[in-house]
C-alpha angles and dihedrals in degrees: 000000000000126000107276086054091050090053100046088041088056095042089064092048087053092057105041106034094084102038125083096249098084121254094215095059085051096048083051094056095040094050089053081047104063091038090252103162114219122255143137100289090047088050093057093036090058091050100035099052080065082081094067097052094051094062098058077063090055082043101048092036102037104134092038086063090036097047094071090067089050103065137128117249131251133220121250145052120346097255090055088050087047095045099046083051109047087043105129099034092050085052093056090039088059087046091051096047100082087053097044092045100048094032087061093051097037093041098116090040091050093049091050087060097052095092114045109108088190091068093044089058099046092048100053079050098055089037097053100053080052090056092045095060101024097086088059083057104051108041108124110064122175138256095240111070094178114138114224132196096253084045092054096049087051092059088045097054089053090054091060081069094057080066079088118094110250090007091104119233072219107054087040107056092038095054087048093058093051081054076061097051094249120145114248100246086058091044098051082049093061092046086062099050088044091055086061097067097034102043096035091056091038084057097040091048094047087045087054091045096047106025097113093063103050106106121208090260098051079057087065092054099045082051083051106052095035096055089047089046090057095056102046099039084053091062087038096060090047089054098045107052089047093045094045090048086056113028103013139197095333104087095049094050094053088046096050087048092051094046092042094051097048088045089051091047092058098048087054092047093054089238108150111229101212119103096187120051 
């Protein structure tokens, strides 16, 4: 991989990350795009650069992460005191169990689907007709946005589907909060706070496994795309929350079901999707 290909690799995961219309599939695409051959430091490029969008969400959200340490205490035992504070990071630590857990046990299975391009497809297709009707399910949330624990769990069990090559960790877990009555504003901002936990222990745990084969040069590139995926995933984010408040699921599904199905054409036509050899 050299370093246009890092930049352009990490522009798409900025974009995407975020959107309901799954990063990874799009990494995927555009790595069979540009020619890039898979191999073990794709493989922990793909999944490290993650790190630098999730700091646009620790940037963005800053004093959302920081309040919980500033409150004000409450009286009783200290359990009760624990529990009242860490609230919110204890609540993001129930919704990231089911895909910490699974993804653990499934880790091997998950990676053998990474590079087929034909799952990809078929998921973007499957995800987008959900998008475009699932705004016609979910349209009476409730007054009431608090998060429960239950709640929480819920969410957490939706993102184990986005395992899934072309799902999206970001339609899932958004849908799953409109199962739990949020709006989808609020929805779409757990979804990111739920990416910093998942996606910060999914790159720590690729960089462990892969650290000895990382040269001086690859270090460069992680630097690199990490850096780019940090600033466009800030401005997506931006975008994103203003656009679904307004407009909602409808445009991305159409878009995922338009990009599936021409993916799919081609594959049945034998066209090779690379454009570099």
């Amino acid at each position: 991989m050299n370093v246009f290909q890092a930049i352009i690799i990490a522009i798409v995961e900025g974009l995407t990350e975020f959107l309901p219309i799954s990063s990874t599939g799009h990494m995927i695409i555009a790595q069979k795009i540009l020619g890039i051959a898979p191999g073990d430091f794709i493989s922990l490029f793909t999944v490290n650069i993650q790190f630098g969008a999730i700091l646009s969400v620790l940037v963005l959200y800053w004093k959302r992460f920081i309040a919980p340490l500033k409150t004000t205490p409450v009286e009783g035992t200290l359990v009760k005191k624990f529990l009242h504070r860490y609230d919110f990071y204890l609540k993001l630590l129930v919704a990231v169990m089911p895909a910490a857990i699974l993804g653990l046990l499934l880790n091997d299975y998950i990676n053998s689907m990474l590079g087929s391009v034909l799952i990809v497809a078929v998921s973007l297709v499957l995800g987008g007709i959900v998008l475009v009707f699932v705004d016609n399910w979910f349209q009476k949330p409730i007054d009431d946005q608090q998060i429960s624990y239950p709640k929480a769990f819920i969410i957490g069990v939706f993102q184990v589907i986005s395992m899934i090559p072309g799902v999206s960790r970001a339609a899932a877990t958004i849908i799953g909060g409109l199962t739990q009555k949020l709006t989808r504003k609020n929805a779409a901002e757990f979804s990111f706070f739920l990416a910093v936990p998942t996606m910060l222990g999914a790159s720590l745990l690729e960089l462990y496994k892969k650290h000895e084969i990382i040269s001086s040069a690859d270090i460069k590139i992680l630097i690199i795309g990490n850096v780019v995926a940090f600033f466009v995933a800030m401005g997506a984010i931006k975008g994103f929350i203003t656009f679904l408040s307004n407009h909602g699921f409808k445009a991305f599904g159409y878009y995922r079901i338009v990009v599936g199905l021409v993916i799919l054409i081609l594959l049945a036509l034998g066209i090779d999707l690379s454009l570099v050899d």
